[in-house]
C-alpha positions in Angstrom: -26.7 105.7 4.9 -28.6 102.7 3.6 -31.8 102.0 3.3 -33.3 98.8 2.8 -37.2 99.6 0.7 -37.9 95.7 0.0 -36.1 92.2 1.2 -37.7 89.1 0.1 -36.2 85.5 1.1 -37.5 82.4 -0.5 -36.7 78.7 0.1 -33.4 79.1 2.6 -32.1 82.1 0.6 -32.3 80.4 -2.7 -33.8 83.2 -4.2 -33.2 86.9 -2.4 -34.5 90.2 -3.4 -33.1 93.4 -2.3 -34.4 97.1 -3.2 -32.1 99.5 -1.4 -31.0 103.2 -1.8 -27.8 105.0 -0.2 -27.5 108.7 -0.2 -23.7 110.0 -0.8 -22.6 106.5 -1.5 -18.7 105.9 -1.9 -16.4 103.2 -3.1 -15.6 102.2 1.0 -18.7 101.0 1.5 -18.5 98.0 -1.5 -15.7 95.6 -1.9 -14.3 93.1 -4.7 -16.6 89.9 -4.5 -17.9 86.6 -6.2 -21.0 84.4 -4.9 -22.4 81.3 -4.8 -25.4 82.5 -6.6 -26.6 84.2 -10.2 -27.2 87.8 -9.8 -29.4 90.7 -11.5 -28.5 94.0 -10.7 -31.0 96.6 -11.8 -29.5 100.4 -11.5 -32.7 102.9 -10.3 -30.2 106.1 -9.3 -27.0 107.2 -8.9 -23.8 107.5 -11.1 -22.1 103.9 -11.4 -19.3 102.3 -13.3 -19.6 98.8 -12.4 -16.5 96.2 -13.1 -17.2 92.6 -14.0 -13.6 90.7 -14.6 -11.8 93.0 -16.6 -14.6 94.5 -18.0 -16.2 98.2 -17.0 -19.9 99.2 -17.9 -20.7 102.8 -17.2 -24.4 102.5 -15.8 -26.9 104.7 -16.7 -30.5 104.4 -14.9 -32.0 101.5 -15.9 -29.8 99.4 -17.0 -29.1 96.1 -16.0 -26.2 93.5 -15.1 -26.5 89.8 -15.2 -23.4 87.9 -13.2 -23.0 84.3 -12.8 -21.0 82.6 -10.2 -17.5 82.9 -11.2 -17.4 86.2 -12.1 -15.9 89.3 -9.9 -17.7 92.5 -9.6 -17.9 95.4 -7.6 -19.2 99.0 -8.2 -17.3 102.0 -8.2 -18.9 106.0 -8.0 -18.6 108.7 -9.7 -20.6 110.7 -7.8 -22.2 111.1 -4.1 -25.6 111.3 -6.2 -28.3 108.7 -4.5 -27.8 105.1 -5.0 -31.1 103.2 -5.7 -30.6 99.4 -7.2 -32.4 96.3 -7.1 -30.3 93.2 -6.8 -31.6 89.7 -7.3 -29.7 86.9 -6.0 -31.0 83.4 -7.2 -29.2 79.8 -6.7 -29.1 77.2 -10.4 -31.3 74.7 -8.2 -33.9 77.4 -7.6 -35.0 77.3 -11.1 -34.3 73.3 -11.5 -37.9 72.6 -11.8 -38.1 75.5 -14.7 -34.8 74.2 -16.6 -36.3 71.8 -20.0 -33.3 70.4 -22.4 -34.9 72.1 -25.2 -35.2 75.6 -22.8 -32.1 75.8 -20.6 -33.6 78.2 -18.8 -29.9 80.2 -17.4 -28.1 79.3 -20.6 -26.9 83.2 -20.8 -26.2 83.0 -17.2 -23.4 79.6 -17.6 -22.5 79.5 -21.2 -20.8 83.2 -21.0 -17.4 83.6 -20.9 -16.3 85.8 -17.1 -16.9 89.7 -18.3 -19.0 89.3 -20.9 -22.3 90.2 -22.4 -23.1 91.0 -18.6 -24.7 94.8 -19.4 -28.5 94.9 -20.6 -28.9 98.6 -21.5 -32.0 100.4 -20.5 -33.7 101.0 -24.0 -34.5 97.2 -23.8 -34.5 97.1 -19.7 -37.8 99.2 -20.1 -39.6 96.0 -21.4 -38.7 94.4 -17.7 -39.1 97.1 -15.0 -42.1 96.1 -14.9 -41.9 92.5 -13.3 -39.5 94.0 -10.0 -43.1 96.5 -9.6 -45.0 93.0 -9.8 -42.8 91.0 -7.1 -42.6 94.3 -4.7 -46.2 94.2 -5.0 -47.1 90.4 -4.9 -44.5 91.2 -1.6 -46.6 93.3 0.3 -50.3 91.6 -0.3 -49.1 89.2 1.9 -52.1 86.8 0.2 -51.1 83.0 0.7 -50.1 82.5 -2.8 -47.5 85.8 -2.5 -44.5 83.6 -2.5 -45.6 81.5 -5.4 -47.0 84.3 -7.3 -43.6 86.0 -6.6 -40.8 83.4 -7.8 -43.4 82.8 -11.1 -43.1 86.5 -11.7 -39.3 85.7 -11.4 -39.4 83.3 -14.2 -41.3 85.2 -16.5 -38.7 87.8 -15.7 -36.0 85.3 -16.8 -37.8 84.1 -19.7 -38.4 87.8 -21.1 -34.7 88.3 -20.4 -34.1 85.9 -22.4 -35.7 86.7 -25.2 -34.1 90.2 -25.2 -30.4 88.6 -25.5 -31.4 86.2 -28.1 -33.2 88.8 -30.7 -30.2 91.6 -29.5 -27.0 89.1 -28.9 -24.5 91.0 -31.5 -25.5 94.3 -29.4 -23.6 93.5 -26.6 -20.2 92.0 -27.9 -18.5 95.2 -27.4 -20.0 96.9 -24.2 -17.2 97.9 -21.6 -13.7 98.7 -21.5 -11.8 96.0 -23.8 -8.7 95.1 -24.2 -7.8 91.8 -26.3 -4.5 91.8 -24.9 -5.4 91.7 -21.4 -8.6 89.3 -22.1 -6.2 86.8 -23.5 -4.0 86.7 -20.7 -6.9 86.8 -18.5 -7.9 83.7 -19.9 -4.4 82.1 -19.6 -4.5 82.9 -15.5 -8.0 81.1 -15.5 -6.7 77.8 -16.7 -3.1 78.0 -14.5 -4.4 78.8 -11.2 -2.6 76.1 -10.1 0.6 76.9 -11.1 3.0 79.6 -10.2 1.8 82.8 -11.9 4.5 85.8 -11.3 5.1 89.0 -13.2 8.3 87.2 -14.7 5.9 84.3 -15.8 3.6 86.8 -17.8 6.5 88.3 -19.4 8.3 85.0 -20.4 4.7 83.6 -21.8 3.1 86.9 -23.5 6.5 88.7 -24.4 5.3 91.9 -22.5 7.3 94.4 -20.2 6.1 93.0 -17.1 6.5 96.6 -15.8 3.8 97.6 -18.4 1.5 94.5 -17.9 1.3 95.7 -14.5 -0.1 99.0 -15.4 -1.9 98.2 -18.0 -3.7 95.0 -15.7 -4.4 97.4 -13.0 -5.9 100.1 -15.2 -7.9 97.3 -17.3 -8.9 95.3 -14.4 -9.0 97.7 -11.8 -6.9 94.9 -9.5 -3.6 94.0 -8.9 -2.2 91.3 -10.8 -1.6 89.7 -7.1 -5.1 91.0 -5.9 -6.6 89.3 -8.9 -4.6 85.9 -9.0 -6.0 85.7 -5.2 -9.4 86.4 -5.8 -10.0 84.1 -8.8 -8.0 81.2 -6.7 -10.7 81.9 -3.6 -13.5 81.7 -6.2 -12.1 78.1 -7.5 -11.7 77.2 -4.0 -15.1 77.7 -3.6 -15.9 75.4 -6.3 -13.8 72.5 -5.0 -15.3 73.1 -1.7 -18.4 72.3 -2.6 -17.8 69.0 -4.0 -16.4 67.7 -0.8 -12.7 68.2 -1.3 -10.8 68.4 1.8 -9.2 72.4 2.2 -5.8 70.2 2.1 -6.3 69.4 -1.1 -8.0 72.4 -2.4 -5.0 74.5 -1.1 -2.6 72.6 -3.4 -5.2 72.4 -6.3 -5.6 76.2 -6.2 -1.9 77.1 -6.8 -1.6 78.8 -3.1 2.2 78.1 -1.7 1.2 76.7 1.7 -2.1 76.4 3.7 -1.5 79.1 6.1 -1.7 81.7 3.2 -4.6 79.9 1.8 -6.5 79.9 5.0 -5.7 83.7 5.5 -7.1 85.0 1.9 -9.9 82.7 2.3 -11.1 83.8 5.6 -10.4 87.6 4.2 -12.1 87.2 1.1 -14.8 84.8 2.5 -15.4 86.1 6.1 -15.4 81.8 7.1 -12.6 79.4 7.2 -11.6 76.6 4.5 -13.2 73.9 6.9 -16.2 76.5 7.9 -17.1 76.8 4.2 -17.1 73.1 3.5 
């Protein structure tokens, strides 16, 4: 069962809080995704390994995630212990006005490379917990300055965040599960999406028992390498979309072998259709 404490929606869903519990949570009830949107997850309760990419943080109350657009995530359990988060879900244009070329105010959220430095441990999270007490509250004073009062307690939240990444950066170059192997072929599947990636491929390119880089992909990744080539090729697709590219065009650009199979993972991944996201 979920429970929904706080939902706040600002300017069309460009910014979205969400303060939820779920008691006996279990891996059924969350799913492989990327967004449109920057997102701050904030663990209260509960016993969470969390994958970004390839990369796996075991969570312990209070820490926190940041995740930018491209990047895949989902969170698995290890227990039925009650799940309490805060997720923050913002859009780069809500925080135009904020963004100054000597402050890019999301550098940390677009300058990262997918599956990295995404874990902020709770030691330093403890210096932040208290701006989600601020906007809860700001939330239910209802006064007319609530929703300005709210998305400025936001960007102090960002700019603290901040902060804590620049004067702690070399802390988190080795959080998670890493693997440089896997990382570099990773990287390789990022720039070929448009090309035909098979198991044979992999093992022509990196000189690795494709039988091996199988295992070793799923138990790095958590994903198949076919579940993950699909994914990352819906998440581009995405991208094109929104500049206008016709799905025709975006089907070929993102390496998928006919538009029938494109439409299918992208109305599977996406819930919409090619032409219903554009």
């Amino acid at each position: 069962m979920n429970e929904i404490l706080t939902t706040i929606s600002l300017l069309n869903n460009a910014f979205s809080y969400i303060h939820s519990i779920t008691q006996s949570p279990h891996d059924n009830q969350h799913h492989t995704y990327t967004l449109d949107c920057y997102e701050i997850y904030y663990l209260i309760s509960g016993n969470v390994d969390y994958q970004v990419e390839e990369m796996t943080y075991s969570l312990n109350p209070g820490d926190l995630l940041i995740i930018n657009n491209r990047e895949m995530h989902r969170p698995y359990f290890t227990s039925d212990a009650s799940y309490e988060r805060i997720l923050i879900f913002f859009t780069p244009e809500f925080c135009q006005h904020y963004q100054q070329m000597n402050y890019p105010i999301l550098q940390y959220f677009e300058r990262k490379k997918p599956g990295s430095f995404n874990r902020i441990p709770s030691k330093l999270v403890e210096q932040l917990s208290g701006y989600f007490t601020e906007i809860e509250e700001h939330n239910r004073n209802q006064q007319p300055a609530s929703q300005v009062l709210i998305e400025l307690t936001f960007i102090r939240l960002l700019i603290h965040l901040n902060e804590l990444i620049a004067t702690h950066l070399h802390t988190f170059e080795l959080e998670g599960n890493y693997h440089a192997k896997i990382e570099h072929i990773v990287t390789y599947i990022h720039n070929h999406l448009y090309q035909q990636l098979t198991l044979q491929h992999i093992e022509e390119v990196f000189y690795m028992n494709r039988y091996y880089f199988s295992h070793l992909f799923k138990k790095v990744t958590g994903y198949s390498f076919k579940q993950y080539i699909i994914h990352k090729r819906i998440a581009k697709a995405i991208e094109l979309l929104k500049l206008s590219i016709p799905p025709a065009e975006v089907c070929k650009m993102t390496g998928f072998e006919d538009y029938s199979n494109f439409y299918k993972a992208f109305k599977k991944i996406t819930g919409v259709s090619p032409k219903g996201y554009s």
